[in-house]
C-alpha positions as CSV (number, residue, x, y, z in Angstrom):
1,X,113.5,82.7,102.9
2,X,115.4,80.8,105.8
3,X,115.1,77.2,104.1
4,X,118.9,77.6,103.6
5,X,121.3,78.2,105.8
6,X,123.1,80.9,103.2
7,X,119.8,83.0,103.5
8,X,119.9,83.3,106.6
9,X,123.7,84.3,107.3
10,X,123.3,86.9,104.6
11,X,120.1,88.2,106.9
12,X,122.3,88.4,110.1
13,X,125.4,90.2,108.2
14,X,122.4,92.5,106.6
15,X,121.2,93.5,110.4
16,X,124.9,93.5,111.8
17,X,126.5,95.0,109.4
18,X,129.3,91.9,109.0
19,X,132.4,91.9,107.8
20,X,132.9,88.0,108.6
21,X,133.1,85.9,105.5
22,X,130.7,82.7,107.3
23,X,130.3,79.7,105.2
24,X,128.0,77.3,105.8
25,X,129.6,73.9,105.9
26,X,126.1,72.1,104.5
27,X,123.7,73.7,102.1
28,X,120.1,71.6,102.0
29,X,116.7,72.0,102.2
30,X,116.4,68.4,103.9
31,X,116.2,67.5,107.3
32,X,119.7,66.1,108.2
33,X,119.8,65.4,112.0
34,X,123.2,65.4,114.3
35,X,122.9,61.3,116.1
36,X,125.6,60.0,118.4
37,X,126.1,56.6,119.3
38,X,128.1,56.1,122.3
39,X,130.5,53.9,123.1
40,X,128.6,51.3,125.4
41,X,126.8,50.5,122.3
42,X,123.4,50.7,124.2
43,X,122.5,54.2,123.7
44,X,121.5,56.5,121.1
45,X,120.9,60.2,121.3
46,X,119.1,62.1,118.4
47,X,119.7,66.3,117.8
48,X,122.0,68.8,119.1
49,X,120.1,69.7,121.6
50,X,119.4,66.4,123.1
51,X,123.2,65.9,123.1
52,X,124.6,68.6,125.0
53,X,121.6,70.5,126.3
54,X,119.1,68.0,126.9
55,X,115.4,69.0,128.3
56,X,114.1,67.4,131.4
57,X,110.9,66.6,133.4
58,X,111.1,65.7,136.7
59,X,114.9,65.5,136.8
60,X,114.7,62.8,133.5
61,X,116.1,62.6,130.2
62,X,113.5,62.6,127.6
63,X,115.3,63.5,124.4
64,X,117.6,59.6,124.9
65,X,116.0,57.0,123.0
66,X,117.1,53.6,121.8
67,X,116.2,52.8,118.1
68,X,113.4,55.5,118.3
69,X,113.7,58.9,116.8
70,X,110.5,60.5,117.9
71,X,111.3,63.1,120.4
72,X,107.8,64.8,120.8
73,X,106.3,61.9,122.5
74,X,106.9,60.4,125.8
75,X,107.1,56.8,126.5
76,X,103.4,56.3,127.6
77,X,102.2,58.2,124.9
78,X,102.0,62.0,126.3
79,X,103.3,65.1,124.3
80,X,106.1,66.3,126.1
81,X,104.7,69.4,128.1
82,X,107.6,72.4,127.0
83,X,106.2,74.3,130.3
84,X,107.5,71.7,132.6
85,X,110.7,71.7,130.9
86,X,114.1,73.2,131.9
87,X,117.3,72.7,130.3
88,X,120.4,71.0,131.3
89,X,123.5,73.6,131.6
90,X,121.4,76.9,132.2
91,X,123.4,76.8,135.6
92,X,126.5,75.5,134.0
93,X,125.4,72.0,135.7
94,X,124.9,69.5,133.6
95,X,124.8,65.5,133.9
96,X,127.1,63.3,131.7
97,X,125.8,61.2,129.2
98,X,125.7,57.8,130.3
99,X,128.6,56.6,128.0
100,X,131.6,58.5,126.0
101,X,130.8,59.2,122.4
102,X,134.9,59.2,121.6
103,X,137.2,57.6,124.5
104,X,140.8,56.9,124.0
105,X,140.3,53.5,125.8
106,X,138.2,52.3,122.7
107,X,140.2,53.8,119.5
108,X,138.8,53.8,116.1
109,X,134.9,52.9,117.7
110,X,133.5,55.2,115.1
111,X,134.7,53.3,112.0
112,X,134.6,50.0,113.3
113,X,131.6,49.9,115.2
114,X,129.9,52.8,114.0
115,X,129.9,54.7,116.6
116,X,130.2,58.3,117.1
117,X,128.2,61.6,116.0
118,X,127.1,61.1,112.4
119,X,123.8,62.3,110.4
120,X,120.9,61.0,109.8
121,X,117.5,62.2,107.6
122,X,114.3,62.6,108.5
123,X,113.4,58.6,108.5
124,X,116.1,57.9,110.8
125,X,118.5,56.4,108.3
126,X,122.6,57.2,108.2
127,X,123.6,59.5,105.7
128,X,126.7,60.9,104.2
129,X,125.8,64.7,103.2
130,X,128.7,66.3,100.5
131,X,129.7,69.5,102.2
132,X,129.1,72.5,100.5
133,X,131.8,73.4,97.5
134,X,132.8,76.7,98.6
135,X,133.4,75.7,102.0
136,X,136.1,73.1,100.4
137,X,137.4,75.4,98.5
138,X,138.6,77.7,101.3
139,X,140.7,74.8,102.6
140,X,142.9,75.0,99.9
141,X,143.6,78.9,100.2
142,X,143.8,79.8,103.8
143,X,147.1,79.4,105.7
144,X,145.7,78.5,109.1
145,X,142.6,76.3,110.5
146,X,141.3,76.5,113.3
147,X,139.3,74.0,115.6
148,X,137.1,75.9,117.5
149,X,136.4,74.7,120.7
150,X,133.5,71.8,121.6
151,X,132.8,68.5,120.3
152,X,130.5,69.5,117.4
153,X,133.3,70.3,114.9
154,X,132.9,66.6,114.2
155,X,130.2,66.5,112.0
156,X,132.2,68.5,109.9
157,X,135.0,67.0,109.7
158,X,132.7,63.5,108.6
159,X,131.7,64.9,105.5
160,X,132.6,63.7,102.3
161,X,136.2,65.1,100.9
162,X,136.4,67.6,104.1
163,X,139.6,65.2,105.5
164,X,141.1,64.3,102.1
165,X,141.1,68.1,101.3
166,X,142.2,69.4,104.7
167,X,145.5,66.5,104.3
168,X,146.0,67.9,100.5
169,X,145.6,71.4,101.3
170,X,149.6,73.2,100.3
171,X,148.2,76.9,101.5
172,X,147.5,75.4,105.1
173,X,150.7,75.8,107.4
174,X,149.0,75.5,110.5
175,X,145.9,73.4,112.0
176,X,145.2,74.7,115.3
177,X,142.6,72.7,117.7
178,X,141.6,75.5,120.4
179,X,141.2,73.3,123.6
180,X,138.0,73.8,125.7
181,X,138.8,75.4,129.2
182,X,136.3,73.2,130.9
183,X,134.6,70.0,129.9
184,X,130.6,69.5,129.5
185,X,128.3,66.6,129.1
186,X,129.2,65.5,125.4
187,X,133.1,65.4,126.9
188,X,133.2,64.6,130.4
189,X,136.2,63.0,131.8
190,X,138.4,63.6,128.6
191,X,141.4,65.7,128.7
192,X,143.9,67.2,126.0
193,X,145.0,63.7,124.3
194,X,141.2,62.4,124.1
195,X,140.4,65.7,121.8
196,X,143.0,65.1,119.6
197,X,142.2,61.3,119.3
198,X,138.8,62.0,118.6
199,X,139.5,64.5,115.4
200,X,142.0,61.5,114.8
201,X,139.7,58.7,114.9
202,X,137.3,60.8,112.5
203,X,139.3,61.4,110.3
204,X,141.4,57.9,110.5
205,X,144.9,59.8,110.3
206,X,147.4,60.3,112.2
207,X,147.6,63.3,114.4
208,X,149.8,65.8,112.8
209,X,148.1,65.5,109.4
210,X,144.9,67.5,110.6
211,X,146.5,69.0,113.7
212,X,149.9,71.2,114.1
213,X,149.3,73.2,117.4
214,X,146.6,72.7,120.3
215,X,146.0,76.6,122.1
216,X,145.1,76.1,126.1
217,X,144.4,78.7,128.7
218,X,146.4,78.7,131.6
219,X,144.4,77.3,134.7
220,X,142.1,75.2,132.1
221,X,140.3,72.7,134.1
222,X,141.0,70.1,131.2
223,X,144.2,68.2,131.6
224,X,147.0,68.9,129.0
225,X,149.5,66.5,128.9
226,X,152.6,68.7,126.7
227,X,154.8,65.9,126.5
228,X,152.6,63.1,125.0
229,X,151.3,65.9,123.0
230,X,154.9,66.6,121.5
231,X,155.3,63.3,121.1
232,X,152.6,62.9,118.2
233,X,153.5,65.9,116.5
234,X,151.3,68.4,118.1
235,X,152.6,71.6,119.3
236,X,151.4,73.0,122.6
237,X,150.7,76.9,123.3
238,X,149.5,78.2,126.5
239,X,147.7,81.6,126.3
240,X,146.7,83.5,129.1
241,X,142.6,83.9,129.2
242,X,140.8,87.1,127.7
243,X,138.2,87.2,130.7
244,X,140.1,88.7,134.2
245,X,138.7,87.3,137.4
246,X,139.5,84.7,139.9
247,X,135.9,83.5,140.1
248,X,136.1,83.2,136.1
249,X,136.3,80.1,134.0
250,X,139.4,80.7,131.6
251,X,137.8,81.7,128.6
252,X,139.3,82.6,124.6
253,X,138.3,86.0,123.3
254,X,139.1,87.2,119.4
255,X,142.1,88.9,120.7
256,X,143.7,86.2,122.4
257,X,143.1,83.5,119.8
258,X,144.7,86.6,117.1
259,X,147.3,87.3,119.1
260,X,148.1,83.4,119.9
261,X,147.9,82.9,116.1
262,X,150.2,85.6,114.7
């Protein structure tokens, strides 16, 4: 029963009682793994979870590998121990990866060097998964798209037809990248511009085809640079946070991206 991902979200709306129309951007019963290749070239991270929340034993990375995919197995041979393991980012802590996946000081890596986040199957092989239909079809009858915030709206945006059809889209008036308030390990160091390069270089078109506005909080601790932003075409908003408190990491709530929207 949850061998597809549409089973499963029509269990959750069941229990909740949902009124949220959630799509599933890929619809398979094959194992098709998020990989990112960083920009050094050296290193290669397999899963999700490896990429931004990484487990470690005695303060080490085991889920980074180089041109090895097995994940259960340390490098002398043990099965990884899941007692002794703690995850990176429970205390909001977390340690950079050792290289960028996107950077603006190496444009267009991911097509020309094949860097990046991109898929791969269950024998380690790149892939190019078609996205689900329906999930296509709503880009050509909503008015407004949003980018929610964190690196992993990537992988969706690499998917076959998902760039052509955002670009051809005539119902879309608005494409709105929501800009994390804080960076984490998959986005270290980057600031407003580097976001927006990185949905450019995925989709290898310029800026204002696939983004209109870019949404900040006031006191984000990512730099937002208005000026070069206006420059490429992208509008910027700056919103006041939905969570009150000075010890509080600006933060979006559902009203204050609906309210920012309309």
């Amino acid at each position: 029963f949850f061998l597809l991902p549409p089973s499963t979200i029509f269990l959750f709306s069941s229990i909740t009682i949902s009124q949220a129309n959630i799509l599933p951007v890929l619809i398979t019963n094959h194992t098709i793994t998020i990989t990112a290749k960083l920009v050094n070239h050296l290193s290669t991270i397999v899963s999700q979870c490896s990429i931004s929340h990484p487990m470690s034993m005695n303060g080490h990375l085991d889920a980074e590998v180089d041109g090895s995919f097995d994940l259960d197995v340390l490098d002398d041979g043990r099965l990884l121990p899941v007692r002794n393991l703690k995850a990176f980012g429970t205390d909001n802590k977390y340690e950079p990866l050792p290289s960028p996946i996107f950077h603006r000081e190496f444009p267009y890596c991911f097509l020309i060097f094949g860097l990046g986040l991109y898929y791969i199957n269950s024998y380690g092989h790149k892939i190019h998964p078609y996205p689900n239909p329906e999930f296509l079809a709503q880009l050509s009858s909503r008015d407004i798209m949003v980018y929610s915030c964190g690196p992993f709206i990537m992988p969706c945006l690499t998917l076959h037809g998902v760039g052509a059809a955002i670009a051809r889209s005539k119902s879309l008036r608005a494409k709105v990248l929501l800009l994390n308030s804080k960076n984490d390990r998959e986005t270290h160091g980057l600031d407003s511009l580097d976001y927006i390069q990185s949905i450019d270089e995925t989709l290898f078109t310029p800026h204002s085809v696939f983004i209109t506005h870019l949404i900040y909080l006031r006191g984000s601790m990512v730099p937002v640079d208005v000026e070069k932003s206006h420059a490429i075409g992208v509008k910027c908003i700056a919103i006041e946070s939905g969570i009150v408190g000075t010890e509080v990491v600006p933060q979006f709530t559902a009203l204050s991206v609906q309210r920012s929207l309309y």
